[in-house]
N, C-alpha and C positions, 0 to 999 in steps of 0.2 A: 482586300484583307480576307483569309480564310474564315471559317468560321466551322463551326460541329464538333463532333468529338472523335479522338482517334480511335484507331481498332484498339492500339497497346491498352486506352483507357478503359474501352467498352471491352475488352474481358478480363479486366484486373475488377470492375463492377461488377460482374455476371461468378468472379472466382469469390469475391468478400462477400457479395449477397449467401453464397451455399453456405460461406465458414456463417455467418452469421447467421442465418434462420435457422438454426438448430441452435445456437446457443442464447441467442434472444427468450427463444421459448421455454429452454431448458434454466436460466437463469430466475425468470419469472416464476414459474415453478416452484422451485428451490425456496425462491423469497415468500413464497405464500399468496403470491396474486394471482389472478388472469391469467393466462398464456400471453393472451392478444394484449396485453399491457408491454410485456418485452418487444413486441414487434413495433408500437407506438413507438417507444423509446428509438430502436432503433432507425425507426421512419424520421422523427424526428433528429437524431443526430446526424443523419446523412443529408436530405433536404432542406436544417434549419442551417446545424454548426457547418457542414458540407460548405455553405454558399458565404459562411463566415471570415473575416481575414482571421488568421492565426497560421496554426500550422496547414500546410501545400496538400501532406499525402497520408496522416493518421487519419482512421476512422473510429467514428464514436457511438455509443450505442451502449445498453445495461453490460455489465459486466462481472464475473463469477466475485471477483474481489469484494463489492457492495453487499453482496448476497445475505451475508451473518447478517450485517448492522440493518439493513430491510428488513428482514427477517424477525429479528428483534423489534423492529421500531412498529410493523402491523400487528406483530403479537399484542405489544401494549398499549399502542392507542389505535386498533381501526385501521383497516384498509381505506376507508372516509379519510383517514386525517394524512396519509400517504401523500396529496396532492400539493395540499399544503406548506409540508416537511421540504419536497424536492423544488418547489417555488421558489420560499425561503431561501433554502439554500444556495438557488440559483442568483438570487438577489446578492446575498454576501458574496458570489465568488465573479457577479458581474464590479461590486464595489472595489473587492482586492485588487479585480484587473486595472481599474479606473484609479487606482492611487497609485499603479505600478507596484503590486510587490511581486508581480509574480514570479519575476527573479530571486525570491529567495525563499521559493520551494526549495532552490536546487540546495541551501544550506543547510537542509535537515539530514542530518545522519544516515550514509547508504545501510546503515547497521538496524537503524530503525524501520526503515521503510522495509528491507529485508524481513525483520523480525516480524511487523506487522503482514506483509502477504504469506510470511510463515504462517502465521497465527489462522489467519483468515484461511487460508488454505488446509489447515489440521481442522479445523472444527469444520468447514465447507465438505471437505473428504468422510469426519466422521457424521456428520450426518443424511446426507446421501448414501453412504452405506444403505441405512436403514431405508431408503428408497429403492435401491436395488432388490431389495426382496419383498416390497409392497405392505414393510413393517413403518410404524406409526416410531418417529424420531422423539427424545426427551428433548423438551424448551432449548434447558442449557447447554454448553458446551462443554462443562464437564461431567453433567449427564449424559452425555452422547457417548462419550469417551467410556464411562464407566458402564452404562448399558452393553457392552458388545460384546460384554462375558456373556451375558444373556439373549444373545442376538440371535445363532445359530436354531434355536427352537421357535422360533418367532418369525423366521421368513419363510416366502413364499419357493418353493424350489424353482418353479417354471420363470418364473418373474427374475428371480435370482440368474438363471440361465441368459436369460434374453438381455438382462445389462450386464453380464460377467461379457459374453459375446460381443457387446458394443467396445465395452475396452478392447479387448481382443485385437478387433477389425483398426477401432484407435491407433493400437500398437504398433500394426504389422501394415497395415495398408503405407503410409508415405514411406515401406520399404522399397516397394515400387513405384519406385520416380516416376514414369512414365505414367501411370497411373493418375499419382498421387497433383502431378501437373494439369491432366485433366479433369480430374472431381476430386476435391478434397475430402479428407475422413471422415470430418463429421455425419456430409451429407451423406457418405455411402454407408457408415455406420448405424446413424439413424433410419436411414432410406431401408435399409436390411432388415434391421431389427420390425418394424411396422411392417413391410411385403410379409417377414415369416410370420409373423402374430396373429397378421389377416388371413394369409391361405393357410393356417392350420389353425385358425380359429382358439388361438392362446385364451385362457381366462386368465388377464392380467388385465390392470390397474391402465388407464389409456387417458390423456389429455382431454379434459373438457372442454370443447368449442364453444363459447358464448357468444361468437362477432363482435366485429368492432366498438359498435354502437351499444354494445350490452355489456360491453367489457369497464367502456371509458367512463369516468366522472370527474366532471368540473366541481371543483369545489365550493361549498355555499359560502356566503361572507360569514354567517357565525364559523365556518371551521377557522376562521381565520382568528380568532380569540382567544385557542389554543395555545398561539405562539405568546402568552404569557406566562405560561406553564415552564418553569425548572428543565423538566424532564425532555419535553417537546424542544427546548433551545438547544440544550445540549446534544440533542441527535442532529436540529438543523446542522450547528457548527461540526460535527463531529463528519456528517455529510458533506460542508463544502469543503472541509480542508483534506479529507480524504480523495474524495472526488478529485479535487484540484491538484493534489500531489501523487496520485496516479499519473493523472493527464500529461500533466509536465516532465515528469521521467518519461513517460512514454514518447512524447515530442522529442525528449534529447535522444532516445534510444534511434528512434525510426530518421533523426537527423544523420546519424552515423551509418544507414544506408543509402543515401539518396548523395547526389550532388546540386539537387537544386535549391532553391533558397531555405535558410535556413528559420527556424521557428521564434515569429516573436511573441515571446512567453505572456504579456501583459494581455495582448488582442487576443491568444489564444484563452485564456484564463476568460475574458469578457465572453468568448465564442461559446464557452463551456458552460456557464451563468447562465447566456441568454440560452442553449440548450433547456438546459435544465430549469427555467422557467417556463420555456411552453411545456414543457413533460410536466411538469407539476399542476399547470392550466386543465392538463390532458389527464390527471389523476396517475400518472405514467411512472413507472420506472426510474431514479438517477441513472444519470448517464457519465460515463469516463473515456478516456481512451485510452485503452493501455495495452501496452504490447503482448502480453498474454492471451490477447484473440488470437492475434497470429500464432503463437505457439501452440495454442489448442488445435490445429490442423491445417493452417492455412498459409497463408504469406502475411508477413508483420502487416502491424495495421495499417492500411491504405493500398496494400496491395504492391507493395513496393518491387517484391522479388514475381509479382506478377505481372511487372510491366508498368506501373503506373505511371504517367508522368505528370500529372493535373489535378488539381482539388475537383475534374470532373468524375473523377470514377466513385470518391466519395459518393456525392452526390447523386450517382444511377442508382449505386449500391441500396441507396435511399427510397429512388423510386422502385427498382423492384420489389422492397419489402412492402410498400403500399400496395403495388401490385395485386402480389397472392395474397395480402391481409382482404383486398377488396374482390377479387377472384374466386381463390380458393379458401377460404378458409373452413370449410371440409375437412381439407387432408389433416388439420391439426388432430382431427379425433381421430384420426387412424393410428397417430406417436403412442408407444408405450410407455407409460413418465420411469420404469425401470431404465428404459435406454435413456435417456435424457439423465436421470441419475449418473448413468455409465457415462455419459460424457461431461458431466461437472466431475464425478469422483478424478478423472481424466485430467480436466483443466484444473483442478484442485494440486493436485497432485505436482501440477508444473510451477504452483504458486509458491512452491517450498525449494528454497534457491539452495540443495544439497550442496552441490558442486562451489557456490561460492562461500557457504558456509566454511567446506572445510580448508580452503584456502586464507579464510577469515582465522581460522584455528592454529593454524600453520603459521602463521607472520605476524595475526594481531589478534591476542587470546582476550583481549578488550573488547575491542569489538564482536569477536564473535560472543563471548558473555553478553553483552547489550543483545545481540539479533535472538538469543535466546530466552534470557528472560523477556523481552519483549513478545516474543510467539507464547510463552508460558501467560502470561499474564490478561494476553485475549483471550485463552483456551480457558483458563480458572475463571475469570471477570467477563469481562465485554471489550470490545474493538477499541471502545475511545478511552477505556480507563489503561488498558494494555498500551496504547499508544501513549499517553501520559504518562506511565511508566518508565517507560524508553526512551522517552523526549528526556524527561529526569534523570535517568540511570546515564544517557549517554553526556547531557550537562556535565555532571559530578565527574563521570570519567575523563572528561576535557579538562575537568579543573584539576584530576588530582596531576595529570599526563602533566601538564604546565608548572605543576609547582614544584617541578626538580631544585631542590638546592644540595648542594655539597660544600663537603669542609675537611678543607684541607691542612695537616698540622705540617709544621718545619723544625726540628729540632738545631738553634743555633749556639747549644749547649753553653755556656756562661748566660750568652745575652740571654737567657730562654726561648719560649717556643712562640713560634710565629701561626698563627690560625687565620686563616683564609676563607670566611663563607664566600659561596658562590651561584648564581643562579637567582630563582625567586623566592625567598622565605616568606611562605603564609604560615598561616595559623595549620591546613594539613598537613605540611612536615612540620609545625613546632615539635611536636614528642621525637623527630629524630634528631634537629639539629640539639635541642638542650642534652639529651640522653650523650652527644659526641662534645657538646662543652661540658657536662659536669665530670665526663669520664678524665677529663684533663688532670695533670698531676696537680697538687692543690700546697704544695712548697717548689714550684718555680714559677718564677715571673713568665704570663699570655701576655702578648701583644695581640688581639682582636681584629681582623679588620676588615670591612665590609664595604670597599669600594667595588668589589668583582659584584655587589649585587645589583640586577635589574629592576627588582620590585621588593619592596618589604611593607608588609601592610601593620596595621595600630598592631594586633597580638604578637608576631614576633617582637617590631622593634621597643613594645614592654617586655616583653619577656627578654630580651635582650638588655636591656637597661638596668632591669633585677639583675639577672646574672653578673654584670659587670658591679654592679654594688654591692653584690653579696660579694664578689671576690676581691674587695676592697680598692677596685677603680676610681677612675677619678668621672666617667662617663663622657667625656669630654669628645672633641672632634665631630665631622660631621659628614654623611656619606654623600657619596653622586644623585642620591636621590631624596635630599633635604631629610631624611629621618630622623637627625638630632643623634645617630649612633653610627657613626663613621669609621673613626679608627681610634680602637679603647685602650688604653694602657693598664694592664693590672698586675699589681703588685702582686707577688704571692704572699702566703702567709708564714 
């Protein structure tokens, strides 16, 4: 029996490690921690969920999407209580896999989940802005938004230069395929931005290196007391079901490049939990996997279009970030956090799905309404109350989509007219179906009848029952769906 790893595998590792050590660092950042806190994360989601069953060839590790809700959750309780939060969370999202629900991630709204990495992606873009030029960002998200009238006097120019530049290099570098095959953007973008900053000696704003050991904390048993607190619950949950319904789009997306086995959602779900409990152990970073790494410069997650063919390359990807976290960690203070800025504004940017938006707009103006106010309502509010928005809005617009009824008249002139409702009468059409019975002529004999319906709930089939005894019926008969208002006979008056 063979044994060791392939080539294909060992540089689809060596291609995810580049995309990823820039954006580990740059995420952590953004979020308000460490640097070397993103690189844990991603140490751990290669080496722990790596060796995990679930899915074959995603990689996992912090991600731009979590950013806002981190970011929030250290403002208000402590980078201390950070450890805790991702524990937690990892605990619930090991329980959901263990009851099997992870299969019904997939039934949440593409309108929502859209809406929400809108959302996440507007406020992540508007305040990296303000990193770009080495200015101090407003808490909220719609302070951020409204600060950028004011932003132009308040950034640094040179600073401003050196992440406008990283975009740039972003933009234009996987023009060149050949290039873009051998070293991904990120790294030569970041790699660029730090060479010019050192040999001309930039006075910009530069990554604080603390090491690993000065980075990490375990967390004390009293932090663990916290998790009695409203507030602190609310971020756990708000963390594993985000986390989790990242992870799992991401597993169906990256199923749809690969032919090898496909993703079993419940073990990956557990894979992600126990993740995200040694990260939480490790004071670290939440971890995802979502397909947006790859889009920020590299090959989707696991290295698929770089060759992958084995949960081994995960895994190296894993060990080389322990590597230069144990190595090098030096070179972290040489990064300008402007270019790091430049490459979330970048990966932000990718988070706002334009293209399926306006295809949403074009065929289902429903749906695109939900993926809207749902990005509205994280940019105004926060992550998890905008998601709850949208989880509601998109409820409500399933129920009203389904309650199609019609009614249809037949003029049999002597005998009178014949009225046909049709479809589901709830209580949301009541105002149209009674508005189409009372328009009825009101001196010739209706015949009523309501066997065409699928469903009628308590409010129609009263308000149905009034109307037939306000026009002097007898109420009588009885529909396909036991309502007691079947087929009415009324007399005119």
């Amino acid at each position: 029996m063979r044994c060791g790893v392939s080539r294909a595998d060992l540089f689809a590792s060596l291609v995810v490690f580049l995309v990823a050590l820039p954006l580990c660092v740059g995420v952590a950042i953004a979020s308000g921690v460490p640097a070397e806190l993103g690189l844990v994360t991603g140490i751990v989601g290669g080496l722990v969920v790596g060796a995990l069953p679930g899915s074959s060839l995603q990689v996992s590790g912090p991600a731009a999407g979590l950013t806002v809700l981190v970011y929030e959750a250290v403002r208000t309780y402590g980078v201390e209580a950070l450890g805790v939060l991702v524990f937690a969370a990892g605990v619930v999202q090991v329980g959901l896999g263990m009851l099997r629900l992870g299969r019904w991630f997939r039934a949440v709204s593409a309108a929502v989940v859209q809406g929400m990495l809108s959302g996440m992606g507007l406020v992540l873009v508007a305040g990296q802005v303000y990193a770009l030029g080495d200015a101090a960002a407003p808490a909220d998200g719609l302070g951020k938004l409204a600060g950028l009238v004011s932003l132009p006097g308040l950034v640094d120019p040179v600073a401003l230069s050196v992440g406008g530049a990283t975009i740039a290099v972003l933009v234009l570098w996987p023009r060149w395929r050949r290039g873009a095959r051998l070293v991904p953007a990120p790294l030569v973008a970041v790699g660029l931005a730090a060479a010019v900053t050192g040999v001309f000696d930039l006075s910009v704003r530069r990554v604080e290196a603390r090491g690993l050991l000065g980075a990490v904390r375990v967390p004390e048993w009293g932090d663990f007391g916290r998790l009695t607190e409203v507030g602190v619950i609310g971020t756990v949950v708000a963390f594993a079901l985000i986390a989790s319904a990242e992870s799992l789009f991401s597993a169906a997306a990256v199923d749809r490049l690969h032919r090898g086995p496909r993703t079993d959602y419940d073990r990956e779900l557990i894979a992600q939990g126990a993740g995200n409990a040694v990260c939480g152990v490790l004071g670290a970073l939440p971890m995802t996997a979502v397909i947006v790494r790859g889009a920020a410069g590299g090959p989707p997650s696991g290295g698929v279009q770089a060759g992958a063919r084995t949960k081994a390359s995960r895994m190296l990807h894993g060990g080389w970030l322990l590597l230069f976290t144990a190595l090098l960690p030096g070179v972290l203070g040489l990064v300008p956090v402007a270019a790091l800025a430049g490459l979330l504004v970048h990966a932000g940017c990718k988070l706002v799905p334009v293209r399926q938006a306006r295809g949403l707009w074009a065929g289902h103006r429903g749906e695109a309404v939900v993926l809207g106010v749902t990005a509205v309502a994280i940019v105004v509010g926060n992550l998890f109350e905008g998601v709850l928005v949208g989880l509601g809005l998109a409820v409500a617009k399933t129920a009203w989509d389904v309650s199609h009824v019609h009614v249809e008249t037949e003029d049999l002139g002597d005998a009178g007219i014949v009225v046909r409702v049709l479809g589901h009468a709830t209580f949301l059409r009541l105002p149209k179906l009674l508005d189409a019975l009372e328009a009825l002529p009101h001196d010739r004999e209706v015949r009523l009848e309501l066997g065409g319906l699928r469903h009628v709930d308590h409010a129609c089939a009263a308000a149905l029952e009034g109307w037939a005894t306000a026009r002097g019926g007898d109420g009588g008969g009885r529909g396909g769906d036991g309502s007691g208002v079947g087929v009415v006979a009324v007399k005119g008056v």
